[in-house]
TORFIKE-146740 format. One line per 5 residues: number of its first residue (from 1); their letters; for each residue x, y, z of C-alpha. Coordinates in Angstrom, 1 decimal. Layout:
% TORFIKE-146740
NUM> A> X,Y,Z  ... .
END
This chain:
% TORFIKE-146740
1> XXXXX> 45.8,-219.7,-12.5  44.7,-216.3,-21.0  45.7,-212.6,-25.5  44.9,-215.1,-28.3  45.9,-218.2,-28.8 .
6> XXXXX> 48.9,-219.2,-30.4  48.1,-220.3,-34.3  47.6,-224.3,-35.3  50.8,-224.1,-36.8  54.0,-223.8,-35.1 .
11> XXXXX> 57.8,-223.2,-35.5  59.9,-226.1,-35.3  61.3,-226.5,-32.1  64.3,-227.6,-30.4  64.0,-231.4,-28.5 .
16> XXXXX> 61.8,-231.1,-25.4  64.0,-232.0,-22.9  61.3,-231.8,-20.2  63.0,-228.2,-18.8  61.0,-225.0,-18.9 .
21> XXXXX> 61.7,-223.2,-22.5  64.3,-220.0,-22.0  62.2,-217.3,-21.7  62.7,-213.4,-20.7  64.1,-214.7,-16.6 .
26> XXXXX> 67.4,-213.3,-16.4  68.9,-215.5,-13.8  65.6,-217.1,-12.2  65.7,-220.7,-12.7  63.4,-222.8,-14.8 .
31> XXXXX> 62.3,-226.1,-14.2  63.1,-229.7,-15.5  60.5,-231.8,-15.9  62.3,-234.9,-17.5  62.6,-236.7,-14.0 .
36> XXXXX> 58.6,-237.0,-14.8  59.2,-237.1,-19.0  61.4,-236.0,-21.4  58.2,-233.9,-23.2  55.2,-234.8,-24.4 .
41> XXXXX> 56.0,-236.5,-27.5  58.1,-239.0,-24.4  57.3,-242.7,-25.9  57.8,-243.5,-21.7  53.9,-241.6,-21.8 .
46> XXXXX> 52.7,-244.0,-24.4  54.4,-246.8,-22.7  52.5,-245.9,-19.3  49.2,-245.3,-21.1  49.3,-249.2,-22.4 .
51> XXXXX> 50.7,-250.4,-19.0  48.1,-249.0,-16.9  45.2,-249.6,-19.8  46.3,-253.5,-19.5  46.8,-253.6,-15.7 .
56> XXXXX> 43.3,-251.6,-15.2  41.1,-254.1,-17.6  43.2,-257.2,-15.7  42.1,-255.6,-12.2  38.6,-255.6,-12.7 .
61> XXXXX> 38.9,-258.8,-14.5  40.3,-259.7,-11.0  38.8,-258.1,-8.8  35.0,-256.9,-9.8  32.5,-258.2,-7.5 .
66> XXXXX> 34.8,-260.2,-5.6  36.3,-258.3,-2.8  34.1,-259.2,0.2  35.2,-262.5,-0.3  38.9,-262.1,-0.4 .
71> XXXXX> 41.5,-263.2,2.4  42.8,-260.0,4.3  45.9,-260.7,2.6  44.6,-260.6,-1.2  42.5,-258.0,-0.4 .
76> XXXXX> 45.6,-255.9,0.7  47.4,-256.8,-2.5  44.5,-255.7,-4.7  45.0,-252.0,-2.7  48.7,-252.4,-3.5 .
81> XXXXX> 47.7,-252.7,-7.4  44.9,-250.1,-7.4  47.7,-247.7,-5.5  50.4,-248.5,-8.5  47.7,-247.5,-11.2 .
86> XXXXX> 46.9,-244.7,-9.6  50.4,-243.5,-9.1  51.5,-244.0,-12.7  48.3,-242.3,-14.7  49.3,-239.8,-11.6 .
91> XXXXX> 52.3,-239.1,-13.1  51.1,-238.7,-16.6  48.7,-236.2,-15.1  50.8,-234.3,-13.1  53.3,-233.5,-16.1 .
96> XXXXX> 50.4,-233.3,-18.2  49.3,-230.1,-15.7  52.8,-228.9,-15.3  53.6,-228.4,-19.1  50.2,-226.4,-19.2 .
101> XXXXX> 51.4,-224.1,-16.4  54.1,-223.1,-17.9  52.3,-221.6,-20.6  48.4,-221.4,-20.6  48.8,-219.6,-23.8 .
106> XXXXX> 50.2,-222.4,-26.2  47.6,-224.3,-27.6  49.8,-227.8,-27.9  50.2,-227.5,-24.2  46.5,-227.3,-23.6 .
111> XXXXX> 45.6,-229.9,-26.2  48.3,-232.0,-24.7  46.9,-231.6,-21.0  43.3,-232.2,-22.2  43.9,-235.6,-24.4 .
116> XXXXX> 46.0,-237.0,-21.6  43.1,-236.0,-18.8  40.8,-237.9,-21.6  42.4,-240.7,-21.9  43.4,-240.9,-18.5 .
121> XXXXX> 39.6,-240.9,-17.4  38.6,-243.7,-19.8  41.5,-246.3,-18.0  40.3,-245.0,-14.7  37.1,-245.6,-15.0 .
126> XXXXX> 38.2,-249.6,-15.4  39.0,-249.4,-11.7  36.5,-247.4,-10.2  34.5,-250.1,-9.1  37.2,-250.7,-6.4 .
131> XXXXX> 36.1,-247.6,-3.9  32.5,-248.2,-4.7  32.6,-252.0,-3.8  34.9,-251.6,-1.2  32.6,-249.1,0.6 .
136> XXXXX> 29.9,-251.7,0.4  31.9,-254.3,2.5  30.0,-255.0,5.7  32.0,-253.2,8.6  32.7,-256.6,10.4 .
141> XXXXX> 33.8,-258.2,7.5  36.5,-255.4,6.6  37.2,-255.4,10.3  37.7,-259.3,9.9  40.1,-258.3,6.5 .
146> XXXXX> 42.3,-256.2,8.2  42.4,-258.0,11.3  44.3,-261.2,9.3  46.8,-259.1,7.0  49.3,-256.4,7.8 .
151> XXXXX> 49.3,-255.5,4.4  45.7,-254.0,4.2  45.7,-253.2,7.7  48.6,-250.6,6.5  46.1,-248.5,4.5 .
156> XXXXX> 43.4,-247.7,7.4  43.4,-244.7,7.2  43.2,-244.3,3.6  40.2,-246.7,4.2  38.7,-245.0,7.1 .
161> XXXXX> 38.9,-241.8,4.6  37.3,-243.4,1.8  34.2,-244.9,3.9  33.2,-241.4,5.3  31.6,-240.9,2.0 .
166> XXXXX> 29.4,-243.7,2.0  26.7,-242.3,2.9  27.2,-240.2,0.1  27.5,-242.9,-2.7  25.6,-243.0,-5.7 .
171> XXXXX> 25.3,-246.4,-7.5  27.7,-247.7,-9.3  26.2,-247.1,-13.4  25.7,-243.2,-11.9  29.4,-242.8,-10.7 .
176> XXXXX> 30.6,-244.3,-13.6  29.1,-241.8,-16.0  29.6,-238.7,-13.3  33.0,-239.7,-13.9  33.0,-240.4,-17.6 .
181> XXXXX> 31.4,-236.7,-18.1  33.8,-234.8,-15.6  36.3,-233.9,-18.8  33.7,-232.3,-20.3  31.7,-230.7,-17.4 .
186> XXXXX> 33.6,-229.2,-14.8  37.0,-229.8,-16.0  36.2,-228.3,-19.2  34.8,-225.0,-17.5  37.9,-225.0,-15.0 .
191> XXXXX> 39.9,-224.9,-18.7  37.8,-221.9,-20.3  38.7,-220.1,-17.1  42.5,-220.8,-16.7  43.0,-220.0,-20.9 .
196> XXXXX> 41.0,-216.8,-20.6  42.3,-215.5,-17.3  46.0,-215.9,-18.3  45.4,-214.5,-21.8  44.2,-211.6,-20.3 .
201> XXXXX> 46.7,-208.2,-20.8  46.2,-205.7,-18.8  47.9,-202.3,-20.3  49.5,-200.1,-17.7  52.0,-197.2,-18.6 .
206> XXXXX> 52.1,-198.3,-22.3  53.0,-202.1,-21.2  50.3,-205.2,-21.2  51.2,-207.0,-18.2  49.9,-210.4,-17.8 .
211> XXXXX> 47.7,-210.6,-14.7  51.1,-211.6,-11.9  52.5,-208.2,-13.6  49.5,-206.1,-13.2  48.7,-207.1,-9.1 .
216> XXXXX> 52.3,-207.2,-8.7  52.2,-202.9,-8.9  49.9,-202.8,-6.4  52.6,-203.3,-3.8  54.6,-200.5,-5.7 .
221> XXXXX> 55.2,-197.1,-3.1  54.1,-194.7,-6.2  50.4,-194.7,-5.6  49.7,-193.0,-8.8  51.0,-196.4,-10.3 .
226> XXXXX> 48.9,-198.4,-7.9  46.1,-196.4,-9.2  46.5,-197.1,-12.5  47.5,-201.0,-12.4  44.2,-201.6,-10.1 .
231> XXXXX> 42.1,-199.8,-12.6  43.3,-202.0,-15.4  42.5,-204.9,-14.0  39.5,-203.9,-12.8  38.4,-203.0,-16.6 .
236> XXXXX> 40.3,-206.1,-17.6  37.9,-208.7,-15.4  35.0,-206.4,-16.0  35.5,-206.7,-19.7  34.8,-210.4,-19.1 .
241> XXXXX> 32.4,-210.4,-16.3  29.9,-211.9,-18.4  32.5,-215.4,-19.2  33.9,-215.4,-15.9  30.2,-215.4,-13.9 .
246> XXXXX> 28.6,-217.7,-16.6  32.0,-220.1,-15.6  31.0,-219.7,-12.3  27.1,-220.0,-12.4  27.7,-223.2,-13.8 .
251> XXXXX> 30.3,-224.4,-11.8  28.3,-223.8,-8.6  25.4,-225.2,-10.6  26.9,-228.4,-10.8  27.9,-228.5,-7.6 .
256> XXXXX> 24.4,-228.2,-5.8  23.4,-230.9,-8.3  26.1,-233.0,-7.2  25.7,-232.4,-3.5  21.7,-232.7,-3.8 .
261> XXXXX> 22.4,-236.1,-5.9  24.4,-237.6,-3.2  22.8,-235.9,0.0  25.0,-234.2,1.3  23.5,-231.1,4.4 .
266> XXXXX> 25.6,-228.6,3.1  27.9,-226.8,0.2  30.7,-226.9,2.5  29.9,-230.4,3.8  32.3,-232.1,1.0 .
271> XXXXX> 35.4,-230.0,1.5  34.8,-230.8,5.4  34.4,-234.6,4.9  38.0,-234.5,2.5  39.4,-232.5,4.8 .
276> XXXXX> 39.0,-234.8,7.8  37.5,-232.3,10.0  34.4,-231.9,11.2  31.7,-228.7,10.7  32.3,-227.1,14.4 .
281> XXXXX> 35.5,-227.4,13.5  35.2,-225.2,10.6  32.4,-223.4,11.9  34.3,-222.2,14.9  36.7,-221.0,13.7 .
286> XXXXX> 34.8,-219.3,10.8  33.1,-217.8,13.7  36.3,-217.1,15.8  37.7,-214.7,12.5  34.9,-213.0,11.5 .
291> XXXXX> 34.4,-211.8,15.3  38.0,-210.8,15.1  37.5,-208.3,12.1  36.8,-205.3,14.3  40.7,-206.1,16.5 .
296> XXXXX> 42.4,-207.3,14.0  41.9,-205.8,9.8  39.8,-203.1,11.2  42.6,-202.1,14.0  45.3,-202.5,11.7 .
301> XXXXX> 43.9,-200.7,8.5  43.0,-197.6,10.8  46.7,-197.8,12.1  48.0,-197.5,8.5  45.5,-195.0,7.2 .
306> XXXXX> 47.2,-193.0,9.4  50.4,-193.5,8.3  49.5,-192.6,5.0  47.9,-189.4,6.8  44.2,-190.3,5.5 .
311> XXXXX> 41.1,-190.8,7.2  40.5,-193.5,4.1  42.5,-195.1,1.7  41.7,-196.5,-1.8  41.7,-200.4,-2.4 .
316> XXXXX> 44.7,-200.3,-4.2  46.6,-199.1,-0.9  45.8,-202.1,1.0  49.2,-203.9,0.6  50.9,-200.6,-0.1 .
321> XXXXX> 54.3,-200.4,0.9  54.5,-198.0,4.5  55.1,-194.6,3.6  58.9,-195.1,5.3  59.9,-198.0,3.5 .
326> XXXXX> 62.5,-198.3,1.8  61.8,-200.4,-1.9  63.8,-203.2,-0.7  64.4,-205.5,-3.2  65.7,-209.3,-3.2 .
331> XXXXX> 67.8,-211.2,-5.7  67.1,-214.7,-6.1  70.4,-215.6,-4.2  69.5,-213.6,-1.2  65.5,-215.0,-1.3 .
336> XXXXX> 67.4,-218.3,-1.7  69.6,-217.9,1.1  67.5,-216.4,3.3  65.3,-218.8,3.5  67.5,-222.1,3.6 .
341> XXXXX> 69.2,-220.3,6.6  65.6,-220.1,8.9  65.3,-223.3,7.7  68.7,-224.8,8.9  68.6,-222.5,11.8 .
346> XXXXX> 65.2,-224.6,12.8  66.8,-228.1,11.7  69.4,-228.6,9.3  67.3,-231.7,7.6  64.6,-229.7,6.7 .
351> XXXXX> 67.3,-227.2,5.4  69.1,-229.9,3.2  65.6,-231.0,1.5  64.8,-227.5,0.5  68.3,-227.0,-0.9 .
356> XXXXX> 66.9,-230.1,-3.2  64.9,-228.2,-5.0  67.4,-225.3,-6.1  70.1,-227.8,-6.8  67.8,-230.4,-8.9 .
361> XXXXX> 65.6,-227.4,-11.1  62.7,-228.1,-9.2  61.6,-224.3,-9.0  60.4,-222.5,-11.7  60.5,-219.0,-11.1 .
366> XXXXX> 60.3,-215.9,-13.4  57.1,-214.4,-14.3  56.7,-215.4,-18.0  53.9,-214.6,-20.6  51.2,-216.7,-20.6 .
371> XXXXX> 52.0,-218.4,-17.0  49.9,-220.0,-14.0  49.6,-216.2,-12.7  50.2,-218.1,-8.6  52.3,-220.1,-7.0 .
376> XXXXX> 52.3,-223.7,-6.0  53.6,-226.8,-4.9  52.9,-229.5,-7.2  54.1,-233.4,-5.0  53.3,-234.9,-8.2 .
381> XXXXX> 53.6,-238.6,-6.9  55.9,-240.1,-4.4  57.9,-242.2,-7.0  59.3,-239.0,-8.3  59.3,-235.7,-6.3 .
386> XXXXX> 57.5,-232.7,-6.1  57.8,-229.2,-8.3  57.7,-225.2,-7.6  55.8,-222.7,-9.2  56.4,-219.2,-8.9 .
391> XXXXX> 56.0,-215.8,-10.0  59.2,-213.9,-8.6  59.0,-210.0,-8.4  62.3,-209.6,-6.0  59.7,-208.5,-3.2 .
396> XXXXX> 59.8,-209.5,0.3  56.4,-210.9,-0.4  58.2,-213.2,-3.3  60.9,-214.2,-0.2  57.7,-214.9,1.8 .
401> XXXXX> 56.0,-217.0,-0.7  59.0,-219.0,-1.7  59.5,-219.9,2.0  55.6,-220.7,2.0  56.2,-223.2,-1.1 .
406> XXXXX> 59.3,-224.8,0.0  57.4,-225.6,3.0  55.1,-227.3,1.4  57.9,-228.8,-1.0  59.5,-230.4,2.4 .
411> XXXXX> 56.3,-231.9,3.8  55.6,-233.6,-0.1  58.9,-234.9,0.6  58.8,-236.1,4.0  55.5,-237.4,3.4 .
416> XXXXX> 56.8,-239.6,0.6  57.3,-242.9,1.8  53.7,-243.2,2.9  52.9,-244.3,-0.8  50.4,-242.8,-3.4 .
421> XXXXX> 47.3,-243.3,-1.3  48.5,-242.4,2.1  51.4,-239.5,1.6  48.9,-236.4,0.5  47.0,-234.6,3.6 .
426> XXXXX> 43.9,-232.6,4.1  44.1,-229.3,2.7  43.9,-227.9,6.2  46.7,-230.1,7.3  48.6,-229.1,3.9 .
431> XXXXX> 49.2,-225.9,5.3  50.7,-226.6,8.0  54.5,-226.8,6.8  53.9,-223.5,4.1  52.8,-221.1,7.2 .
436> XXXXX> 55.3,-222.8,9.2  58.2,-222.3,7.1  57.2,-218.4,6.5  57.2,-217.8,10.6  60.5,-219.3,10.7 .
441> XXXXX> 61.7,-216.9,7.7  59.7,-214.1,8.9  61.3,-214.4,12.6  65.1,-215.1,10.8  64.4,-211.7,8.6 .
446> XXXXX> 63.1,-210.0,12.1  65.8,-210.9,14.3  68.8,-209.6,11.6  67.1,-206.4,10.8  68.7,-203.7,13.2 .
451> XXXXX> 66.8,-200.4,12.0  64.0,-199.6,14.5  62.3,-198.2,11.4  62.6,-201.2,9.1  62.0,-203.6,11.9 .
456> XXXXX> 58.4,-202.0,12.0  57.8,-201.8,8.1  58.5,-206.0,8.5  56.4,-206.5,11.1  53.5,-204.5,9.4 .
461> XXXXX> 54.4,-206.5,6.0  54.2,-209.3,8.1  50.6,-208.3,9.8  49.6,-207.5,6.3  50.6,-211.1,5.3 .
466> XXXXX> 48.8,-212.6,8.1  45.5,-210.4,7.4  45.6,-211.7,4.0  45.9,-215.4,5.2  43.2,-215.5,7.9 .
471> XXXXX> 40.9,-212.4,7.5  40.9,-212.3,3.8  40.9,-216.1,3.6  37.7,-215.8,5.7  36.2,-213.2,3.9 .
476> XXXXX> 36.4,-215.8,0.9  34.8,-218.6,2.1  31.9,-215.9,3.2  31.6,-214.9,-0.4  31.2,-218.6,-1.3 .
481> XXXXX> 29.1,-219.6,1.1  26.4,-216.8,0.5  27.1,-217.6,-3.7  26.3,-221.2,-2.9  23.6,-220.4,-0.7 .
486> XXXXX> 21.9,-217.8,-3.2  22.5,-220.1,-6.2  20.2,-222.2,-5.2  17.8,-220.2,-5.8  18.8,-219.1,-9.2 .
491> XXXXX> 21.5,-217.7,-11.4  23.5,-214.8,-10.2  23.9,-211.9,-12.2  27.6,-210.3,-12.4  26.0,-207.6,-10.7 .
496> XXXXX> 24.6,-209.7,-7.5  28.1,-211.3,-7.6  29.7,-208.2,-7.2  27.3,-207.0,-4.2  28.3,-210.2,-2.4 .
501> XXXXX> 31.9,-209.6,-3.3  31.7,-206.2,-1.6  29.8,-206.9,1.1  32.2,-209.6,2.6  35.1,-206.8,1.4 .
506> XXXXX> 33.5,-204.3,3.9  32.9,-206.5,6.6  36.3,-208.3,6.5  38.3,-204.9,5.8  36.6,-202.3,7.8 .
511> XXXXX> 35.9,-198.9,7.0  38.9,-197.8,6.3  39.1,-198.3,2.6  36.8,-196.5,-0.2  35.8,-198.5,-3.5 .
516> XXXXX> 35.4,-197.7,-7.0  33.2,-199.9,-9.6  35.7,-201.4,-10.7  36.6,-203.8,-7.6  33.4,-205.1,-7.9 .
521> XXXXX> 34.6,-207.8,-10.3  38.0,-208.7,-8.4  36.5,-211.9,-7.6  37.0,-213.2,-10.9  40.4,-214.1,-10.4 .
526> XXXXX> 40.2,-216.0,-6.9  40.9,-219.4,-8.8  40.2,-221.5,-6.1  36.6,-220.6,-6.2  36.4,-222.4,-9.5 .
531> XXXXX> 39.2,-225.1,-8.7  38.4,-226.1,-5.4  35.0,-224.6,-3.5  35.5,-224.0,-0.1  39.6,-224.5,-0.2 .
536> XXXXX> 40.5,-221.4,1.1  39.7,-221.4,4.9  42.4,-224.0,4.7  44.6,-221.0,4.7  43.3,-219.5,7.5 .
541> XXXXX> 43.0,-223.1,9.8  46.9,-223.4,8.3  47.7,-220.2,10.2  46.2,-220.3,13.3  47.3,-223.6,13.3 .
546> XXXXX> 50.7,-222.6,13.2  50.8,-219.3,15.2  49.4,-222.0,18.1  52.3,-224.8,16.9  54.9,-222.0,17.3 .
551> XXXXX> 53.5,-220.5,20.6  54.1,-223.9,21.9  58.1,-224.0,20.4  58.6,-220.7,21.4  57.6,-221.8,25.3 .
556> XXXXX> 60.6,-224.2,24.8  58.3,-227.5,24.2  61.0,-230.2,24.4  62.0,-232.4,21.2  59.5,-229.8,18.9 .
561> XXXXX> 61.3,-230.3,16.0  61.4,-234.4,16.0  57.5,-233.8,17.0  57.3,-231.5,14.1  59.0,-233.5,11.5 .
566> XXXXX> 57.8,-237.1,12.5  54.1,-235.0,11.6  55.4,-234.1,7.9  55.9,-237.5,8.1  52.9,-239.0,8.9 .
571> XXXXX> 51.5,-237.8,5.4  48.1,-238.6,5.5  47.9,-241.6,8.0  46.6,-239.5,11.2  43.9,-236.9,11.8 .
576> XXXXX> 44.1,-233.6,13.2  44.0,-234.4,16.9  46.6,-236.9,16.3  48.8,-235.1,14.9  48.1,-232.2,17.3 .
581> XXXXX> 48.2,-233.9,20.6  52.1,-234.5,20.6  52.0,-230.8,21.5  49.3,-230.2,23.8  46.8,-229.2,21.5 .
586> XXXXX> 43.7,-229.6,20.3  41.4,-227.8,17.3  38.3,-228.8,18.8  38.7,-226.4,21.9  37.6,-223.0,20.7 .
591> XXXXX> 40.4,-221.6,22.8  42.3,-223.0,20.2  41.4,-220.3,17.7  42.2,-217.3,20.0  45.3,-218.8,20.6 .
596> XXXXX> 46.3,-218.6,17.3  44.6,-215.3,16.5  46.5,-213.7,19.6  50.0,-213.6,18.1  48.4,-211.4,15.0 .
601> XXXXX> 46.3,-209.2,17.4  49.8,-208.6,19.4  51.6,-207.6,16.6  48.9,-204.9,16.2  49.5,-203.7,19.6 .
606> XXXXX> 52.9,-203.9,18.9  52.6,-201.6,15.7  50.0,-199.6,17.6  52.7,-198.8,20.6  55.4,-197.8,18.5 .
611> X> 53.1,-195.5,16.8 .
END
């Protein structure tokens, strides 16, 4: 998620019509923006700027030190206009951050991104008194608002959410300039690292691939060319270990300050609180994983040394093709199809809102110069709908991915109608849907493939997947914690980085791989260490979460899908064991872990048996 950047001056250009520019994508579709704006020179972005400047300044005219007093009723109006503001400097954003994705490279779309995120900030900032003074309502009083009005008694849960941080609240003249300096703190540092990372060229076989190009030939079956892509980008990140540690220094930095500022126990405590789930949550299943290492990475890495006829393999085998497989490789069409068909096959609704986003341009797909190097789905804001980023190699990773985003496509969607402050989930709900929707894909792909032979390489792509979900995901959010941790006690060299980095690689991997120098710096690239501390066991919650949800389908649970889609549904309006108890489970029962972690540890016996 940067070779130079593109001069000051620039050829003229053709209209911005809000679609991806044409590009070097064959047949892989771009997306159109202009359902958000035409292009950035839109006067509709001007004309939202001036709206929500005036509506801001006339809600704290309004509204400032008056909401205790309020009827339930004007109270819930007052959430209704904070929710509009929000949703329409949303949308500015949200373009704003899709244009730069398209192209960190080009300088207009970074100076565009940046003035919009400043200008942006200064209306916000009009209306941020609203959370602070609403967490400052007595709890009987509130309970006394939303007692008398169905309209504010609507957004509980959004106001549940938002008074779990009080505790945590600074005053108001502190917030206010937290938030004031954010463009040119952290967001600033996130920028240097997303314009240097995709400018980076990393030359393999006489080529400069842009990082997507360069990890993408580690999943090539000519291990020489493995070989040589890992080494380049190896040299590449350690050419600019310096930036990227400084970046993140500071990053985590600010962070403790933050955290120490507003009191909360631990790094991780934040990411717990947003993510409506409590720390034995996390911590048991943090604990569930890592105790798993030895029977499931360990297990399966010795299994495919094996196959490769080694006692050790390098790092740049780990998501080698098997030695059997055959180089299958997907058009869009087939990824397409495949995937709408699990998808249909599990309920034709979910089916005709994924078709959505191929028929509508909602996908951008090929993997263009200068691009986000990942993939995501962007929900933008409910008014509008959400968007698809991808980097498409034709692999059966790629098929996997695009099922994993059109999951998450299909729960934005669904989750709609809950409105701007009550559609978006937890991260570790947010998950749910994307693993989901690559089970069903995975199991659709399983149950057509006849070969004995292929049906194994898919089920070890599949393990593979999975390890890189939970145990890797893990293995993250170790590295994190221990950089957090250590931080605290000073600034981390690029070389202490790197032994934390392999440490929590040997642990999580087993010793069935051998590493050169040069892996040392790989975790430059994670982005969501410098976007988002303490995301990524998200993934790995999202999994087990799922390989317990579809346990429970596959015993025949009746009405599962209505269960399952009335939960896309409910956006962000219920909690975990809410949502959960509708099929007989519940996250807080360590059990629950195992559960999940059983189907992956069976489809190592599996792979184990047959060979």
């Amino acid at each position: 998620m940067t070779d130079i950047r593109r001069s000051e001056v620039s050829a003229p250009r053709s209209p911005d019509t809000g679609a991806a520019p044409a590009g070097p994508a064959g047949d892989l579709p771009r997306w159109n923006l202009a359902d958000l704006y035409k292009g950035p020179d839109d006067p509709a972005i001007e004309t939202d700027l001036t709206w929500a400047q005036e509506r801001a300044a006339a809600f704290a005219e309004a509204y400032k030190g008056r909401l205790a007093a309020l009827s339930g009723d004007d109270l819930g109006k007052a959430v209704q206009e904070y929710e509009a503001i929000g949703e329409r400097l949303g949308r500015i954003m949200s373009f704003a951050g899709l244009k730069f994705a398209e192209n960190m490279e080009d300088g207009a779309s970074a100076r565009f991104q940046q003035s919009m995120q400043e200008r942006v900030t200064d209306i916000s900032t009009l209306t941020l008194f609203f959370t602070l003074e609403l967490n400052r309502i007595d709890d009987a009083r509130l309970d006394a608002q939303m007692a008398e009005s169905t309209a504010l008694s609507r957004y509980a849960p959004w106001l549940h959410d938002l008074r779990a941080f009080r505790p945590y609240q600074l005053s108001d003249e502190l917030e206010q300039a937290l938030h004031e300096r954010h463009v040119t703190g952290a967001a600033a540092w996130n920028r240097l690292f997303e314009e240097t990372l995709a400018g980076l060229r990393f030359p393999v076989d006489g080529e400069d691939l842009t990082l997507s190009g360069a990890l993408n030939k580690l999943s090539e079956p000519d291990r020489d060319l493995r070989k040589r892509a890992a080494k380049a980008v190896g040299k590449g990140l350690g050419d600019n270990i310096k930036l990227f540690s400084l970046t993140y220094n500071t990053l985590v930095k600010d962070k403790a300050i933050d955290d120490k500022s507003r009191g909360y126990p631990r790094p991780v405590s934040y990411r717990n609180l947003a993510n409506q789930v409590e720390d034995e949550v996390v911590d048991a299943l943090v604990t569930a994983v890592r105790e798993s290492f030895p029977k499931l990475s360990h297990r399966y890495y010795k299994l495919k040394a094996k196959w490769f006829g080694v006692d050790q393999m390098e790092y740049w085998d780990r998501n080698a093709p098997l030695p059997t497989a055959a180089d299958r490789k997907y058009s869009w069409d087939e990824a397409r199809d495949t995937v709408l068909g699990a998808y249909g096959a599990f309920n034709p609704d979910m089916a005709d809102i994924a078709k959505q986003f191929f028929d509508k341009r909602w996908i951008d797909a090929p993997p263009t110069a200068g691009k986000d190097s990942g993939a995501f789905a962007h929900p933008t804001v409910p008014s509008a709908h959400p968007y698809i980023l991808l980097n498409f190699h034709g692999r059966s990773r790629d098929v996997m991915t695009l099922a994993h985003e059109l999951g998450h496509g299909v729960h934005q969607v669904l989750a709609a109608p809950q409105g701007n402050l009550l559609a978006d989930t937890p991260l570790t709900l947010a998950e749910t849907a994307s693993v989901f929707g690559e089970m069903l894909t995975f199991r659709a792909m399983l149950a057509g493939e006849t070969d004995p032979a292929r049906r194994r390489v898919m089920l070890a792509g599949k393990v593979e997947d999975m390890l890189n979900t939970v145990v890797r995901q893990i293995a993250f959010h170790m590295f994190e914690s221990k950089v957090h941790d250590e931080r605290a006690k000073g600034e981390l060299s690029p070389e202490r980085l790197g032994d934390i980095w392999m440490d929590v690689q040997t642990e999580s991997l087993g010793p069935a791989f051998r590493y050169d120098d040069e892996y040392r710096h790989y975790w430059a690239y994670i982005s969501h260490f410098v976007h988002v501390p303490f995301y990524v066991y998200a993934y790995a919650f999202g999994d087990c979460l799922v390989n317990s949800l579809y346990d429970v389908f596959q015993g025949g649970h009746p009405g599962f899908q209505a269960k399952y889609l009335d939960m896309l549904r409910a956006g962000g309006t219920l909690r975990h064991k809410e949502l959960l108890a509708p099929f007989g489970l519940d996250a807080s029962d360590p059990d629950f872990w195992h559960r999940g972690l059983s189907m992956l540890s069976g489809f190592v016996d599996e792979l184990e048996q047959e060979f």
